[in-house]
C-alpha positions in Angstrom: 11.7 2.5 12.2 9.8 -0.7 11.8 6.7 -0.6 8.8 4.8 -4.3 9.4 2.5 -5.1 6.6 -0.4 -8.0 7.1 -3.1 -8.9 5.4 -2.1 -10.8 2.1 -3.5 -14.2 1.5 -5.0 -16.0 -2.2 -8.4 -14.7 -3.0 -10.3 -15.5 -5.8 -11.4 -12.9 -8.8 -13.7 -10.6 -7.8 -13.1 -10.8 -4.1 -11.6 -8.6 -1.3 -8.5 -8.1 0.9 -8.0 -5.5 3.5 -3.8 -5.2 3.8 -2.6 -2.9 7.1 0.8 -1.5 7.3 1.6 -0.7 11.1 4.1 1.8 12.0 6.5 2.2 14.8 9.4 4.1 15.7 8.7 7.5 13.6 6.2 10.1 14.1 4.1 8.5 11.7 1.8 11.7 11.4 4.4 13.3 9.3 4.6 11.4 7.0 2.9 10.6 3.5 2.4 6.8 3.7 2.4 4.7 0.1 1.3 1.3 -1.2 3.4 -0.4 -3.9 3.2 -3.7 -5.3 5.9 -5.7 -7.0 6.0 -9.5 -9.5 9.6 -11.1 -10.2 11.3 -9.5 -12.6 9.4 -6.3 -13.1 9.9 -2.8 -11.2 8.5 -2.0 -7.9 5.2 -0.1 -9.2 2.8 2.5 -7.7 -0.7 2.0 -6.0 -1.8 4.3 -4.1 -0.4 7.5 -1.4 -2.3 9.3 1.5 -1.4 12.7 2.8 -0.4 12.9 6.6 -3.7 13.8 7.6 -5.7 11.3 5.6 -7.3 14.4 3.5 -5.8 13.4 0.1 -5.0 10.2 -1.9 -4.2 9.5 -5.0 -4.1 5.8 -7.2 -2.5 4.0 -10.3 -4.8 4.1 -13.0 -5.3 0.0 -12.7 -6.5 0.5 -9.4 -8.8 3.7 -9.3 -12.3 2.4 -8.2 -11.2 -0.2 -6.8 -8.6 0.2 -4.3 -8.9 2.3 -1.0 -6.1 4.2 1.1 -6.5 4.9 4.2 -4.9 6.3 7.6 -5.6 5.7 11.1 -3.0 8.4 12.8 -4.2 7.4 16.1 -3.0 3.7 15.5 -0.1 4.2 13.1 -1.6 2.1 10.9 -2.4 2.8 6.9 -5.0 0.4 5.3 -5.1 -0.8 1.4 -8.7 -2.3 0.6 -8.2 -4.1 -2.5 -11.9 -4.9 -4.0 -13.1 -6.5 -7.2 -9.7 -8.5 -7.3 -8.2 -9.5 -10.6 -5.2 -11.9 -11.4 -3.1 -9.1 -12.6 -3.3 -7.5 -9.2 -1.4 -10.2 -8.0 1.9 -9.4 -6.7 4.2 -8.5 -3.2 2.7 -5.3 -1.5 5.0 -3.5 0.3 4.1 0.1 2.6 6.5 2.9 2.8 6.6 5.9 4.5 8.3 9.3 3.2 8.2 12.7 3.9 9.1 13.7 0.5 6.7 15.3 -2.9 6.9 12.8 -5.6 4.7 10.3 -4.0 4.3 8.4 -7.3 7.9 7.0 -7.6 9.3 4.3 -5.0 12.7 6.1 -4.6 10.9 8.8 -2.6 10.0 6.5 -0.4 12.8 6.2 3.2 11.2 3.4 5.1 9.5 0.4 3.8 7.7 -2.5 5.4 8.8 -6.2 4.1 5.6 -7.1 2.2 2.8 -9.0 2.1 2.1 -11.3 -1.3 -1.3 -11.0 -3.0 -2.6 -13.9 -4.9 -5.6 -13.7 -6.8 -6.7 -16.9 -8.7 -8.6 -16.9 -11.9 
C-alpha cells in the first residue's frame, strides 16, 4: 500500500493550496480516507475525514469553512483544499487511509502517506 501526498509549498496569509493524496495498492473505495497535520514537538492532530463514497466529511474546528475534503474514487486520489491560509495552519500534512470508526484520532488510521509540509507566511 503506497498513500503519495503532493501539493505543499509556502503560501502567504490568506491564500490557497490544493494538497492530493494518491493511492495505490488497496481498494481505495473501502476505505475512509483522513487529513492530519503535524509541527515538531506537538501530536499528530486531526483535519478533516471523508466517507468511502465521498457522501460525508467531517473537520477540526480550526479548519471548518475553510478547508475542503474530497474524493475522487475513480482516481484514488483524496483532495485537501486549504483556503484563507493562516500561519498557524502551518505544519506537515500527512493522508491516511483506514477502514476503522473513530475517524477523529490518528491511531485509527493503517496506512499513511509521508507528508507534504505547509508553510504559510505572515
Amino acid at each position: 500500500v503506497q498513500l503519495q501526498a503532493s501539493g505543499g509549498g509556502l503560501v502567504q496569509a490568506g491564500g490557497s493550496l490544493r494538497l492530493s493524496c494518491a493511492a495505490s495498492g488497496l481498494t481505495f473505495s473501502a476505505y475512509y480516507m483522513g487529513w492530519f497535520r503535524q509541527v515538531p514537538g506537538k501530536e499528530r492532530e486531526f483535519v478533516a475525514w471523508v466517507s468511502r463514497n465521498g457522501g460525508s466529511s467531517d473537520y477540526a474546528d480550526s479548519v471548518k469553512g475553510r478547508f475542503t475534503i474530497s474524493r475522487d474514487n475513480a482516481r484514488n486520489t483524496v483532495y485537501l483544499w486549504m483556503n484563507i491560509l493562516k500561519p498557524e495552519d502551518s505544519a506537515v500534512y500527512y493522508c491516511a487511509a483506514t477502514t476503522g470508526s473513530n475517524l477523529l484520532v490518528f491511531q485509527t488510521y493503517r496506512y499513511w502517506g509521508q507528508g507534504t509540509q505547509v508553510t504559510v507566511s505572515s
